[in-house]
MIVEX-690158 format. One line per field, with one value per residue (C-alpha): residue number from 0; residue in three letters; x, y, z. Coordinates in Angstrom, 3 decimals. Layout:
N
pos <- NUM / ...
code <- ala / ...
east <- X / ...
north <- Y / ...
up <- Z / ...
This chain:
268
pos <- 0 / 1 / 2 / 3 / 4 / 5 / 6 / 7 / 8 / 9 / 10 / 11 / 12 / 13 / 14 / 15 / 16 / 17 / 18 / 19 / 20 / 21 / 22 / 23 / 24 / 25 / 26 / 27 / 28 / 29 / 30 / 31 / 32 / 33 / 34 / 35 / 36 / 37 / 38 / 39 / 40 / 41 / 42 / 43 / 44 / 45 / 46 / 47 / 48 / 49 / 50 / 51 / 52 / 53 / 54 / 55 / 56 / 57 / 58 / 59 / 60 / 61 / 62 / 63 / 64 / 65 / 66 / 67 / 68 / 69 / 70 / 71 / 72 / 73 / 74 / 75 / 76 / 77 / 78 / 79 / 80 / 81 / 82 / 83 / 84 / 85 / 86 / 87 / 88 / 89 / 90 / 91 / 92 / 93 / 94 / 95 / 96 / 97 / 98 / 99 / 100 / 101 / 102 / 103 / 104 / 105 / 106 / 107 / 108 / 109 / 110 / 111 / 112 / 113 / 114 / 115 / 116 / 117 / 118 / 119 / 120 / 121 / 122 / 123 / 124 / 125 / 126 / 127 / 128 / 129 / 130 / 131 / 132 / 133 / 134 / 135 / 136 / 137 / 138 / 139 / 140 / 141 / 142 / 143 / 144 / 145 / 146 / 147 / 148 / 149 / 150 / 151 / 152 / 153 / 154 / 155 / 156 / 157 / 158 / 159 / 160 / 161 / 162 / 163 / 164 / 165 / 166 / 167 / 168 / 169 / 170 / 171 / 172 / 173 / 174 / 175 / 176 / 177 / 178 / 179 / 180 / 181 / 182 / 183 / 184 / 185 / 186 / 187 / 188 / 189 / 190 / 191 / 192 / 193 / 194 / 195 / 196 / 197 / 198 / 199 / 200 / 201 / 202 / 203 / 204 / 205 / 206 / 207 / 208 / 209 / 210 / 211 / 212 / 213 / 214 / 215 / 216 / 217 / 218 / 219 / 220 / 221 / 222 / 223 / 224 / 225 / 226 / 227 / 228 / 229 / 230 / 231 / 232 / 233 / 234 / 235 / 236 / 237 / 238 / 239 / 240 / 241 / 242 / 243 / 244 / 245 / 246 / 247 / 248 / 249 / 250 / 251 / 252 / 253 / 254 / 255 / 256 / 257 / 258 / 259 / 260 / 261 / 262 / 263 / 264 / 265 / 266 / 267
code <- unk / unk / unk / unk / unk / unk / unk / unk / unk / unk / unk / unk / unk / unk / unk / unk / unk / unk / unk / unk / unk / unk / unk / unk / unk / unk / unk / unk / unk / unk / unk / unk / unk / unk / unk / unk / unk / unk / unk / unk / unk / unk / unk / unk / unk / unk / unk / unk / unk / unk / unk / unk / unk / unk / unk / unk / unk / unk / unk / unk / unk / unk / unk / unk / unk / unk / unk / unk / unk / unk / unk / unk / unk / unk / unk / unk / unk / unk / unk / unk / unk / unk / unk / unk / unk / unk / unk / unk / unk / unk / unk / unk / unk / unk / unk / unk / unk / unk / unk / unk / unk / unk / unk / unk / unk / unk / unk / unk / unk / unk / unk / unk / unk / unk / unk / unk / unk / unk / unk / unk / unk / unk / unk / unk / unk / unk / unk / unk / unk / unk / unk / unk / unk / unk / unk / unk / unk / unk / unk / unk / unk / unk / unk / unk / unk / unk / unk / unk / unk / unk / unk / unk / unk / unk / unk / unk / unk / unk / unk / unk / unk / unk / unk / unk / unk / unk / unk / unk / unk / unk / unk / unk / unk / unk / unk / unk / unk / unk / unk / unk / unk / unk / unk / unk / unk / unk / unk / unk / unk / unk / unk / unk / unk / unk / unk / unk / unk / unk / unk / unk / unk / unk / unk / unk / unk / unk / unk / unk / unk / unk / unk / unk / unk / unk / unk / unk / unk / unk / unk / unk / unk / unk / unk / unk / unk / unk / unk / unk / unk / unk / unk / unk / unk / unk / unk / unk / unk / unk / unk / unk / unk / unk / unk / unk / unk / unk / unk / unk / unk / unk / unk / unk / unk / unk / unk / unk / unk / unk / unk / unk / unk / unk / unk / unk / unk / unk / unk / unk
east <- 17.496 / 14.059 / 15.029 / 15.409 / 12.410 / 10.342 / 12.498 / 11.541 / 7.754 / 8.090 / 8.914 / 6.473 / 3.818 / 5.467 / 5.528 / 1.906 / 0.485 / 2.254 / 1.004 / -2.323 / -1.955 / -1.125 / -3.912 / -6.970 / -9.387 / -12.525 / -11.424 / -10.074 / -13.909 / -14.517 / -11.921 / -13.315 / -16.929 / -15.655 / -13.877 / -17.102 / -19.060 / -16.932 / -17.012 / -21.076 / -21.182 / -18.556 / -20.751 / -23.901 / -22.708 / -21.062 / -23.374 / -25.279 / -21.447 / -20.949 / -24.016 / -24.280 / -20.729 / -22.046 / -25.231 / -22.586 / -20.177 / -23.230 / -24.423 / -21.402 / -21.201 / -24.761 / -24.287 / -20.578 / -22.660 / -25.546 / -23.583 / -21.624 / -24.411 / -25.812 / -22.628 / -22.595 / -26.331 / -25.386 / -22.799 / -24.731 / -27.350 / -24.738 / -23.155 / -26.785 / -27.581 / -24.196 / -25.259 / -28.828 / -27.451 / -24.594 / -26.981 / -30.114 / -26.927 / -26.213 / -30.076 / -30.429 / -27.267 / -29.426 / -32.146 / -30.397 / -28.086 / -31.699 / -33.590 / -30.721 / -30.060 / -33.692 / -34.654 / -31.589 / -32.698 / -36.221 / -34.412 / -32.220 / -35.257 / -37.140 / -34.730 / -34.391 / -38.259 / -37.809 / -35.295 / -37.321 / -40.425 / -38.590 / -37.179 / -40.317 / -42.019 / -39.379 / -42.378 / -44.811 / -42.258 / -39.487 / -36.298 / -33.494 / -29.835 / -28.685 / -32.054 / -30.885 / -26.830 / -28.726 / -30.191 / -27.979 / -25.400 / -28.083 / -28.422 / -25.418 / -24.801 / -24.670 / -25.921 / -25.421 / -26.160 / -23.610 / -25.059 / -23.625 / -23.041 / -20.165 / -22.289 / -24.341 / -21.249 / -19.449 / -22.568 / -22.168 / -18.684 / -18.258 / -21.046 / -23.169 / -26.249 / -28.141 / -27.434 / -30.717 / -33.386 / -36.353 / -36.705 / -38.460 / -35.947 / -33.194 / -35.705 / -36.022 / -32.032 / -30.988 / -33.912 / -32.608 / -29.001 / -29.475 / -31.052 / -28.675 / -26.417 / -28.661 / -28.496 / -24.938 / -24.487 / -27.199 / -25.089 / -21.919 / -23.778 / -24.788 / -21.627 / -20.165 / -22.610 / -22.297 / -18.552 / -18.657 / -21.499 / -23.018 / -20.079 / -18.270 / -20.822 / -21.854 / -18.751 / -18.268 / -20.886 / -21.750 / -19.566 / -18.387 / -18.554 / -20.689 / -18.045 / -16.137 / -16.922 / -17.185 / -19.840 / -22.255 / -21.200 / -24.745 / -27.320 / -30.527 / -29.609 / -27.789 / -30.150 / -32.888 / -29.795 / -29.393 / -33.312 / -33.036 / -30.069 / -30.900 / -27.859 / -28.709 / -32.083 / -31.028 / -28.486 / -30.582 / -33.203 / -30.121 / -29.750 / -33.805 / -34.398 / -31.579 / -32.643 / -36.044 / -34.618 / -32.539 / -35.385 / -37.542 / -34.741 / -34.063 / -37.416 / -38.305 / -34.789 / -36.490 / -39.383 / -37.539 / -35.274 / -37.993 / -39.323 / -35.694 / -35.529 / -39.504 / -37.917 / -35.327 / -36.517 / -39.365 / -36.587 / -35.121
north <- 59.906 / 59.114 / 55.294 / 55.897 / 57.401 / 54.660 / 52.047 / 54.098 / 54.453 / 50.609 / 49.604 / 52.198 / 50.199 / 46.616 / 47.471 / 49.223 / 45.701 / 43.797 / 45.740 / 45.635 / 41.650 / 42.226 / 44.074 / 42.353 / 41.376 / 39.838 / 37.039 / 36.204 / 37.071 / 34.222 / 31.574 / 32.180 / 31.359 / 28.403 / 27.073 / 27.799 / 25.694 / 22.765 / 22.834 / 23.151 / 20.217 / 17.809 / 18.513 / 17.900 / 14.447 / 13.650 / 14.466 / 10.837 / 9.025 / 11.920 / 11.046 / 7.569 / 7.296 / 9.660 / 7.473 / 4.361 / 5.934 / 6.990 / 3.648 / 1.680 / 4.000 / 3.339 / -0.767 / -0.894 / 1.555 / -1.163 / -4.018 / -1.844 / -1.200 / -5.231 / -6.588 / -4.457 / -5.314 / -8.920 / -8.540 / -7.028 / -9.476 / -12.761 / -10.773 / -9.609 / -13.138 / -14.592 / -11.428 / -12.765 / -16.582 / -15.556 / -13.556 / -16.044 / -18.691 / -16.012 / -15.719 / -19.338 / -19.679 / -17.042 / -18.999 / -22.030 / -19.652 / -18.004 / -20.740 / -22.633 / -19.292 / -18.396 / -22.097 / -22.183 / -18.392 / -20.000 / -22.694 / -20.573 / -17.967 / -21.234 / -22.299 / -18.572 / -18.429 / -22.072 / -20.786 / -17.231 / -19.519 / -21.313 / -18.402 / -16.604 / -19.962 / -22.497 / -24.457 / -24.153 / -24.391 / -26.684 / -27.971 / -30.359 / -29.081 / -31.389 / -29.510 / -26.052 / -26.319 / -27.708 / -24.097 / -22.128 / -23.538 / -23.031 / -19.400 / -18.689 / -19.950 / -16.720 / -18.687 / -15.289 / -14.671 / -13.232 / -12.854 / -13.431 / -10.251 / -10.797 / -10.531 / -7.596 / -5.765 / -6.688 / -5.121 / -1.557 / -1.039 / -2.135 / 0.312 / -2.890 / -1.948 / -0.487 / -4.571 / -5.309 / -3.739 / -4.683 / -1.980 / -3.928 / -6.487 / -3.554 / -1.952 / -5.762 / -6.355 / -2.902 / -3.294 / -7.016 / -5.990 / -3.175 / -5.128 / -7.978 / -5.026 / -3.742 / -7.922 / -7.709 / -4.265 / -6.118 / -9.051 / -7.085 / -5.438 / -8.748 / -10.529 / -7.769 / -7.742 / -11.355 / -11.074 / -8.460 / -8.746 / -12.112 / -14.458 / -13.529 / -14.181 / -17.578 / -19.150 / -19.252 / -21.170 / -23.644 / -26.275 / -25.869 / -28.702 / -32.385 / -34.578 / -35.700 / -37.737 / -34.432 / -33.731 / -30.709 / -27.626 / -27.132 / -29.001 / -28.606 / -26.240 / -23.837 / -24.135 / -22.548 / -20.224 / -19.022 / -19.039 / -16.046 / -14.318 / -11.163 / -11.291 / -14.295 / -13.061 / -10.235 / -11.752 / -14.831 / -11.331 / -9.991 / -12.932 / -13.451 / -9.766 / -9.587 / -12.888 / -11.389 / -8.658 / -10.471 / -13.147 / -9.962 / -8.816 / -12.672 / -13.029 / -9.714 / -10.688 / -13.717 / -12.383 / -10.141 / -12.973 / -14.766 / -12.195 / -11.308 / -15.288 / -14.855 / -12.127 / -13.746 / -16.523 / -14.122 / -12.619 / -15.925
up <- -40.836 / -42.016 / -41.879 / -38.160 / -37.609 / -39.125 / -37.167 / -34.081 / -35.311 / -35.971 / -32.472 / -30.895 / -32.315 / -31.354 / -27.704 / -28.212 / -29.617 / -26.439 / -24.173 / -25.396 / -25.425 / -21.455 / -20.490 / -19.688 / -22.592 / -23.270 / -23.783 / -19.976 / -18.741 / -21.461 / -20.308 / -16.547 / -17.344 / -19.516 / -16.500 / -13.936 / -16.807 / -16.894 / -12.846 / -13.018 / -15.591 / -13.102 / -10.113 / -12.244 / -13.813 / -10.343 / -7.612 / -7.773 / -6.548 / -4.499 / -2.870 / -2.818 / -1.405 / 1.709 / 1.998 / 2.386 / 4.521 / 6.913 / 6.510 / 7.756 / 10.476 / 12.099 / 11.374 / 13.096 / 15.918 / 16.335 / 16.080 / 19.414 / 20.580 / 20.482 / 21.699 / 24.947 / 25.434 / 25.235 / 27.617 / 30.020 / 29.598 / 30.540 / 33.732 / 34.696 / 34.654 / 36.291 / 39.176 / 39.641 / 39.918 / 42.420 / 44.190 / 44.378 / 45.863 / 48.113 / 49.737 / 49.556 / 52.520 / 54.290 / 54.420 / 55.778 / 58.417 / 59.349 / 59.725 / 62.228 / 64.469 / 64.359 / 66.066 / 68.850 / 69.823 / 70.072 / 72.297 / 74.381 / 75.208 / 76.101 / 78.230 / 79.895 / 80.241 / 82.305 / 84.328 / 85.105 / 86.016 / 88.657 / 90.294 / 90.669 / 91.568 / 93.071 / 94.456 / 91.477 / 88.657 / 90.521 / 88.127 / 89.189 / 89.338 / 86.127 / 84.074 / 85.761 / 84.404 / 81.108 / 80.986 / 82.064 / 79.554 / 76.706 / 77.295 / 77.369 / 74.160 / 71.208 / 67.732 / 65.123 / 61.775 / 59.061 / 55.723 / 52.538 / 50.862 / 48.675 / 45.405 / 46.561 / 47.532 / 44.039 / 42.919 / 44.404 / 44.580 / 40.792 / 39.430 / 38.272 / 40.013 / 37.061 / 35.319 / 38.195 / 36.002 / 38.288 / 40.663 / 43.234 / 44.015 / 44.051 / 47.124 / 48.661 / 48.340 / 50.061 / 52.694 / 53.320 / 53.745 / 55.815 / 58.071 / 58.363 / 58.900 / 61.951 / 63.279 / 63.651 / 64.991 / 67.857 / 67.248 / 68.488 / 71.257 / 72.609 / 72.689 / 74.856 / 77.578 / 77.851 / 77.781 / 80.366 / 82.432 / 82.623 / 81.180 / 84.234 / 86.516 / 85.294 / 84.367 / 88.476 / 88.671 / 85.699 / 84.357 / 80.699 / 79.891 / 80.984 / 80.766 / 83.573 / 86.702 / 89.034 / 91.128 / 89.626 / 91.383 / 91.827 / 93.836 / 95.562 / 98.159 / 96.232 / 93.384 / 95.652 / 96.725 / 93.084 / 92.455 / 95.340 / 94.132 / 92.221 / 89.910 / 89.190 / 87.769 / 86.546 / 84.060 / 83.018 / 82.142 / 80.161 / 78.611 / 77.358 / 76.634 / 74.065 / 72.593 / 72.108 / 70.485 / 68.232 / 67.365 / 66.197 / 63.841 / 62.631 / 61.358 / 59.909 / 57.926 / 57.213 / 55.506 / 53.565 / 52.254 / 51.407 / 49.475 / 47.719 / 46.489 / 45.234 / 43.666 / 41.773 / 40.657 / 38.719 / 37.327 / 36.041
């Protein structure tokens, strides 16, 4: 009986000692500070790489950024430059289409003025039928100007304005286009009325054409007919005023494409 007791006393104390190795100790408080030690002494002997590999990685980021940032500048720089070539081209037709319509509008309102001065002078100012069908088949003629806007328009509808970065010749181009857009609104305008109102009336009475071994439908009698016929004033008026009016708007375009191509060729 007492052996049992002891055996029981015996294993009373066994399961006393485990549980007392279960329960927490000093020595886990110890084995967690060793731990937060070891992790203080990596970051300590570590934090130079650490560093030096963030200093890299920022590094190759702001070089592969610049070198981005380099090659879009250069391609901006090469279309800027194929934009200012195409557009300088551009003017330089202008010029050429200016300087033709400007000089026959010059000739036709010449040739209007000659044919005014004889109708309110036939006796002062006297012309021969031949000069008279000369005239009238000058003013009727309709010499127009259409720019070339192909690069300019490329330029706004494909968001490329902001490659132009001198502000001045982006104020000269828009002023210059707007009015060669104003020219052939007049243009328009123009050819209509003489369409309407004085092709019909003249075509009655001028030949289209000089060749041909006809007789001129117009000699000296009904020259001085048509120098007292108020149509016929009135349209060979139609015909000058709207030439004038033209002329003013050909050379204001003028100047300002003069001033676009100055313009350029600073830029180049």
């Amino acid at each position: 009986m007492e052996e049992k007791i002891k055996e029981t006393g015996s294993a009373e104390e066994n399961k006393g000692d485990e549980s007392a190795a279960e329960m927490p100790g000093k020595e886990v408080p110890k084995t967690t500070a060793g731990k937060k030690h070891r992790v203080r002494e990596l970051i300590r002997d570590m934090w130079p790489a650490y560093l030096i590999e963030i200093l890299v990685i920022i590094l190759g980021i702001s070089i592969t950024l610049a070198l981005e940032e380099w090659r879009d500048h250069s391609k901006e720089k090469e279309l800027e430059t194929i934009y200012q070539k195409n557009l300088l081209s551009d003017i330089e037709v202008d010029l050429q289409s200016l300087k033709y319509t400007i000089g026959s509008t010059q000739q036709i309102i010449s040739k209007g003025e000659e044919l005014l001065a004889f109708i309110n002078s036939p006796r002062e100012k006297p012309i021969s039928p031949g000069q008279a069908e000369a005239d009238l088949r000058q003013i009727l003629q309709r010499p127009k100007f259409i720019s070339s806007d192909a690069t300019f328009s490329d330029l706004k509808s494909s968001g490329n304005l902001h490659l132009l970065k001198d502000l001045r010749l982006k104020n000269l181009l828009f002023a210059y286009y707007n009015m060669a857009q104003n020219i052939k609104e007049v243009q328009d305008a123009e050819q209509q009325a003489t369409i309407v109102i004085s092709g019909a009336y003249f075509l009655k009475r001028v030949p289209l054409s000089t060749t041909g071994s006809k007789a001129s439908p117009i000699n000296d009698q009904s020259l001085q007919t048509l120098a007292g016929d108020i149509e016929f004033r009135n349209n060979v008026i139609l015909r000058v005023d709207n030439r004038r009016e033209l002329l003013i708007g050909y050379q204001k375009a003028d100047s300002l494409v003069t001033q676009v191509r100055r313009a350029l060729s600073a830029v180049e």
